[in-house]
C-alpha positions in Angstrom: -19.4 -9.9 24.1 -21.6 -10.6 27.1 -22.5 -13.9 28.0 -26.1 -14.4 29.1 -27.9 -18.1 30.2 -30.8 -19.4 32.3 -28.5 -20.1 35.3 -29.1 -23.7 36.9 -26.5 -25.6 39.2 -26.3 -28.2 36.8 -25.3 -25.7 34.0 -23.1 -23.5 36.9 -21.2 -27.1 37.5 -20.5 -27.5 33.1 -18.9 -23.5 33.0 -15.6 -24.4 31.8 -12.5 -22.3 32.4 -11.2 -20.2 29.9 -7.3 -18.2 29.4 -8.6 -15.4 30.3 -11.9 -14.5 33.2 -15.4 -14.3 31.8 -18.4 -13.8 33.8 -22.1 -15.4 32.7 -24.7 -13.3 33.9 -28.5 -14.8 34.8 -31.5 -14.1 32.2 -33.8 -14.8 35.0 -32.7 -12.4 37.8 -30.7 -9.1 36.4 -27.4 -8.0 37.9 -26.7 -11.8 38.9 -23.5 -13.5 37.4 -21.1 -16.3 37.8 -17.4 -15.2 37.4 -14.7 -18.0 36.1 -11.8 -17.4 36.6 -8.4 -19.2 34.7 -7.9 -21.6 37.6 -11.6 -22.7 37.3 -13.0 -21.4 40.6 -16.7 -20.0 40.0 -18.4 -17.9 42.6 -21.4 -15.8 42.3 -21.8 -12.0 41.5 -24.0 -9.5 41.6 -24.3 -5.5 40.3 -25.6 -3.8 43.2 -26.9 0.0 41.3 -27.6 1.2 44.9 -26.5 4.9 45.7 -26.2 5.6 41.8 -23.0 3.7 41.4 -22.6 0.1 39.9 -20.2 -2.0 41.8 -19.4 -5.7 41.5 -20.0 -7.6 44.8 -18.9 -11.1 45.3 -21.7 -13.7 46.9 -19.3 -16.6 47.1 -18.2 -19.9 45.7 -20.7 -21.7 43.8 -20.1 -24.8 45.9 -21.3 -22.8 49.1 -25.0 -22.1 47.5 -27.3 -22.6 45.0 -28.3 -20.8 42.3 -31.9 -20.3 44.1 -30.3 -19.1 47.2 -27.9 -16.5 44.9 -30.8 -15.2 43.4 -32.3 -14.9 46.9 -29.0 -13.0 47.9 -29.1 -11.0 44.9 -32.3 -9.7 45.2 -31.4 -8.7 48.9 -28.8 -7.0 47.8 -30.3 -4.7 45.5 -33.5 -4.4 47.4 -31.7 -3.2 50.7 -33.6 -6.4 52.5 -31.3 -7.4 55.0 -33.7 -10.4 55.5 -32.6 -11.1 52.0 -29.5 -10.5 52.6 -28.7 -12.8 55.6 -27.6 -16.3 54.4 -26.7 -18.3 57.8 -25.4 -21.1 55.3 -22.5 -18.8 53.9 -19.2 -19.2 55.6 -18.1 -15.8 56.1 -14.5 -14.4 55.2 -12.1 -15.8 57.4 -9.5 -14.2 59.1 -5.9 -14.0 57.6 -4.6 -16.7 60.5 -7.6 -19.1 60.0 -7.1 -19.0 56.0 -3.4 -19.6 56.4 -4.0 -22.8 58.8 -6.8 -24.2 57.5 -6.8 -23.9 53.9 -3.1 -22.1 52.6 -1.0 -25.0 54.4 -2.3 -27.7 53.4 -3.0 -26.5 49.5 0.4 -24.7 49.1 2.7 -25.0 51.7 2.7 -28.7 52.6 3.8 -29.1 49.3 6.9 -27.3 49.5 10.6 -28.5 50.2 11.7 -28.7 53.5 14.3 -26.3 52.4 12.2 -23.9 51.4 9.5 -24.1 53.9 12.1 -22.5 56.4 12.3 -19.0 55.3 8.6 -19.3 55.3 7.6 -19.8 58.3 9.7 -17.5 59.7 8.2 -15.0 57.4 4.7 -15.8 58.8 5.6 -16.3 62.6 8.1 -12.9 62.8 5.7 -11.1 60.3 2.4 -11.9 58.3 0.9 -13.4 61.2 1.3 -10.8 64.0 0.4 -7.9 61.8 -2.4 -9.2 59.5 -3.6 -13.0 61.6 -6.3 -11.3 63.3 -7.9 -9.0 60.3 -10.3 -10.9 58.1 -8.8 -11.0 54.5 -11.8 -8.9 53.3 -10.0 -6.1 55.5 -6.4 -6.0 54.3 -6.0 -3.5 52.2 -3.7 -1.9 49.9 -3.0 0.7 52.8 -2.4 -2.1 55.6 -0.1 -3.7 53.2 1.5 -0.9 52.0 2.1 0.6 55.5 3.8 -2.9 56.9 6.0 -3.2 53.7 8.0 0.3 53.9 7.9 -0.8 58.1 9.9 -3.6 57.4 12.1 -2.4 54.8 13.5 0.5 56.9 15.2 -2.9 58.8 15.1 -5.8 56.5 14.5 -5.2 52.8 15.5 -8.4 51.4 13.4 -10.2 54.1 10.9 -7.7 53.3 10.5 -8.8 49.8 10.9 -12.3 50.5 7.8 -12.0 53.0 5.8 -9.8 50.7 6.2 -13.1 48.2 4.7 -15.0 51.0 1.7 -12.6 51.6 1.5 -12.2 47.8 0.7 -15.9 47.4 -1.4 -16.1 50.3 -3.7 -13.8 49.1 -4.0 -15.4 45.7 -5.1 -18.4 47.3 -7.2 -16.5 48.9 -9.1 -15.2 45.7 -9.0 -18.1 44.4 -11.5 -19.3 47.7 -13.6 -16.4 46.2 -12.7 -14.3 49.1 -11.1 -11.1 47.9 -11.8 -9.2 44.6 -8.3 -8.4 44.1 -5.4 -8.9 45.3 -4.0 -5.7 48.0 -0.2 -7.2 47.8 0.1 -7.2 43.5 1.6 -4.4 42.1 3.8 -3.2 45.3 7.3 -2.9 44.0 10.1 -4.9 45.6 13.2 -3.2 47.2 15.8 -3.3 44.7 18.9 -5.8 46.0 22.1 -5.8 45.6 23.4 -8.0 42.2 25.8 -10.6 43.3 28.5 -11.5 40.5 32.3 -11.5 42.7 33.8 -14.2 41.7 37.7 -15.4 42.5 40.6 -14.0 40.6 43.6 -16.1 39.7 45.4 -15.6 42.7 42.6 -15.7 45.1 41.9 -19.3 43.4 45.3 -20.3 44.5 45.0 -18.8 47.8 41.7 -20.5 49.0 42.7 -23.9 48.9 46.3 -23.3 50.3 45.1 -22.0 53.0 42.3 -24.2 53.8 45.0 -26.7 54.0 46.7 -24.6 56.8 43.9 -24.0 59.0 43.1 -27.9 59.1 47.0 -28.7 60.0 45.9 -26.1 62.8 43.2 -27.9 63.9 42.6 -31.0 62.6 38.4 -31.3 63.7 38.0 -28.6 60.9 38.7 -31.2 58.4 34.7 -32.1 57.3 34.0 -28.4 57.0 36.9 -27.6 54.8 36.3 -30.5 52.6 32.5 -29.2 52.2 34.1 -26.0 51.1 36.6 -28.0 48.9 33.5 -29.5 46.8 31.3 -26.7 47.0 34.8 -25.3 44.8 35.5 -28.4 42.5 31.7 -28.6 41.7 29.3 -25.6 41.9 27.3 -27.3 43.9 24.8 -25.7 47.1 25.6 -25.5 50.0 22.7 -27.5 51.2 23.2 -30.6 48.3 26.9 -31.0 50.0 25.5 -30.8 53.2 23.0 -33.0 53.3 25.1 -35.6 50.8 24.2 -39.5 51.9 26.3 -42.0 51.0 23.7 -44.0 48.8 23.9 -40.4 46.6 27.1 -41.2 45.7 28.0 -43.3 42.4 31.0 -44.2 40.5 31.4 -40.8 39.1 28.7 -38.6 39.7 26.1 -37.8 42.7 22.9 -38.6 42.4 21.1 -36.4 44.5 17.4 -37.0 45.4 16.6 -33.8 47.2 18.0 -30.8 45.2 16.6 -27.5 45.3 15.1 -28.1 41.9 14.5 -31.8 42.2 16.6 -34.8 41.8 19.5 -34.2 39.9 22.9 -36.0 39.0 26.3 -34.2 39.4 29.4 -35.0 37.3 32.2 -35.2 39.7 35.9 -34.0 38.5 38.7 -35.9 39.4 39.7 -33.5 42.3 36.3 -33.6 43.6 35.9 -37.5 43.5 39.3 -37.5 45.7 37.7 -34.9 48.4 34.8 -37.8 48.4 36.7 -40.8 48.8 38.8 -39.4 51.9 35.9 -39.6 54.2 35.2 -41.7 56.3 31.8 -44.2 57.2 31.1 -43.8 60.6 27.6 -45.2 60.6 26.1 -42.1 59.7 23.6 -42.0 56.1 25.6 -38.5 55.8 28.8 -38.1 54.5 28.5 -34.9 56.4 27.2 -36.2 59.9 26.5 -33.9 62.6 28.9 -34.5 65.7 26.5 -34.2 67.9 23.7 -36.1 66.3 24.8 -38.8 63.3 21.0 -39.4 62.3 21.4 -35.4 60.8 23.7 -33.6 58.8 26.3 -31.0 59.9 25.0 -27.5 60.8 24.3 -25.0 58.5 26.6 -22.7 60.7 30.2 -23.0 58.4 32.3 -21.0 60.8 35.3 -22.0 59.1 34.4 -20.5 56.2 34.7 -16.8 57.9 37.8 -17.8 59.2 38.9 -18.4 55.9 37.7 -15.9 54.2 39.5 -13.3 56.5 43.0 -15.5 56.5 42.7 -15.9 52.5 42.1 -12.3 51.8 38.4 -12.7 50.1 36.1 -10.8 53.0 34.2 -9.6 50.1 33.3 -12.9 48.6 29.9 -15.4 49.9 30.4 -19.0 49.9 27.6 -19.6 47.1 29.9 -17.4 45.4 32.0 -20.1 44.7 29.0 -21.5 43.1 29.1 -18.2 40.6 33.0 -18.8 40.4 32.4 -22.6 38.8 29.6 -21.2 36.1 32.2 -18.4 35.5 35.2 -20.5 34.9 33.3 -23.0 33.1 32.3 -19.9 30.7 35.6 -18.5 30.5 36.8 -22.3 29.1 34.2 -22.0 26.2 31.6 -24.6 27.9 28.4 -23.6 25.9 25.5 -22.3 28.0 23.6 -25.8 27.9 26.3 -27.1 29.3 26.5 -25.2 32.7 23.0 -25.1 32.7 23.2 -28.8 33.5 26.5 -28.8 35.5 24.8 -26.3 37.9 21.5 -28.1 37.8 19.3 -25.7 36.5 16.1 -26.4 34.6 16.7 -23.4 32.0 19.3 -21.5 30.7 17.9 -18.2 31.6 18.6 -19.0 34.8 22.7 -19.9 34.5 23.0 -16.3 32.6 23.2 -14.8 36.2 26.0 -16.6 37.0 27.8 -16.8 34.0 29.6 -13.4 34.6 32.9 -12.8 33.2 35.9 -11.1 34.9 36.7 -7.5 34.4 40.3 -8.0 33.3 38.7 -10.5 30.4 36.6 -8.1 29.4 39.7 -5.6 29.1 41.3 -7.7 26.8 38.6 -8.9 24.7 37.7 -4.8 23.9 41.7 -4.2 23.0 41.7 -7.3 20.7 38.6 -5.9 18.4 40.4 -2.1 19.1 43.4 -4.1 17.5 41.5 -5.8 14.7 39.3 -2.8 13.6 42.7 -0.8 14.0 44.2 -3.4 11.5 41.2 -3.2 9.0 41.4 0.8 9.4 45.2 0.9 8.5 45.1 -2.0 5.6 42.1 0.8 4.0 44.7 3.1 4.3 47.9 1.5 2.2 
């Protein structure tokens, strides 16, 4: 049904948001509106019917003008008077590098982890910014976005999608401002990606940590990285919660970790895994981990010794978070219920743990020939 009202900034100002966009339209002046959207942003609107075609034009924000001025606008608009028109008050559509400085950081991204601001601003410094920063946002268009897309999946596809996320979000925040109609990046489908679900067989489980203890009697200095790997084995953590462990994280029997990926969480620590902890040694450092170079940090991301490994033990197939799938998968495989991993691993819902909760081939064999053998036994007791 079409929502009509007297438009005043007082009553503009008391327009509520609703689950879904609705758009109040002026009894006064015809063709003038004031879109809500879900979020609650309000801007202006007005039907132009010029050329024989009805098309929705957006005036702006409501907070950049009056509902006297709109009127004004609106009546310029569908008049053709360009003295109308012109509105030296309204900030006009920024470009893409402007938007992203002065309003995107500080709404969105200076709220994000540390972490996760990395991959980021890599994103917007290698990509976004050097192909869209100098177009005003009105200007990107499905084509531009479209075109850069397939451009950088031919080289990157997973960094492709995870900057198209970036752009995605960026120019949501930028209709919320009231700047864009619709968003040019939605819809665009993402390159599909390989599924990651290797996790260690038997043997390869014996192998790893046999010959972790080999390459340290090699060379001694590799000791902190191996015993990263060690606990990123006896607990399913990441990478970067091991990492970046301090020592007023760790507790009698758990870590309490302030700065997970998904927000403070506590880990249950095995008795393997409490031993692997209790070997190292304070040197000063808040890390358990500390850099060699620099004590006030954490040890590099860069864990060599981890390709080393992987070539000596025979697993060149096998990513170190995919010990992280191995833990979820063993802890399956031992009848843990689903809840139960969800917490181990830290995640906030179980959806989530069923991507790592994969079970091993050779189980699955011989879970089909034990119902083959109980149908066949049903089957043959029909029989006598």
């Amino acid at each position: 049904m079409t929502r009509k009202m007297r438009l005043s900034d007082r009553a503009v100002v008391r327009l509520n948001a609703a689950s879904s966009e609705y758009t109040v339209w002026d009894t006064r002046i015809t063709g003038l509106g004031v879109r809500v959207r879900p979020s609650g942003h309000r801007s202006f609107v007005v039907m132009d019917n010029r050329n024989g075609a009805s098309k929705r034009r957006t005036l702006g924000p409501v907070t950049h003008m009056t509902v006297e001025k709109a009127r004004s606008r609106c009546l310029g608009i569908q008049s053709g008077d360009m003295d109308l028109i012109a509105d030296k008050t309204l900030a006009p559509v920024p470009l893409f590098c402007d938007f992203v400085a002065n309003v995107w950081r500080p709404e969105c991204f200076d709220r994000f982890k540390p972490s996760s601001r990395r991959p980021i601003d890599s994103a917007l410094t290698n990509q976004l910014l050097p192909t869209f920063g100098n177009m005003r946002l009105d200007r990107i268009g499905r084509k531009e976005v479209t075109a850069w897309f397939d451009r950088y999946s031919g080289v990157a596809p997973g960094g492709a999608n995870a900057a198209l996320d970036t752009l995605r979000q960026i120019l949501n925040r930028a209709k919320v401002h009231g700047h864009l109609e619709t968003n040019p990046a939605s819809g665009i489908r993402r390159n599909p990606q390989r599924r990651f679900n290797r996790f260690l067989s038997r043997d390869e489980a014996i192998r790893l940590p046999a010959e972790l203890d080999r390459l340290v009697a090699e060379r001694p200095e590799r000791a902190a990285q191996a015993d990263i790997i060690r606990l990123l084995f006896w607990t399913g953590c990441r990478l970067g919660e091991i990492r970046r462990l301090k020592w007023c994280e760790i507790g009698t029997d758990t870590l309490d970790l302030g700065d997970a990926k998904t927000g403070a969480r506590k880990v249950y620590l095995n008795s393997e895994a409490r031993r692997i902890i209790e070997r190292q040694r304070r040197t000063g450092s808040e890390h358990v981990f500390p850099s060699p170079s620099d004590p006030t940090l954490p040890v590099s991301r860069s864990m060599k010794l981890w390709f080393t490994l992987r070539r000596r033990a025979g697993i060149e197939d096998v990513r170190l978070h995919d010990l992280r799938h191995n833990f979820a998968s063993q802890a399956v495989l031992n009848g843990v219920p689903l809840p139960t991993v969800a917490r181990l691993l830290g995640h906030r819902q179980v959806s989530m743990t069923l991507r790592y909760a994969h079970v091993a081939d050779r189980e699955v064999e011989v879970a089909a020939e034990r119902v083959g053998d109980a149908i066949t036994a049903i089957c043959n007791s029909t029989d006598s």
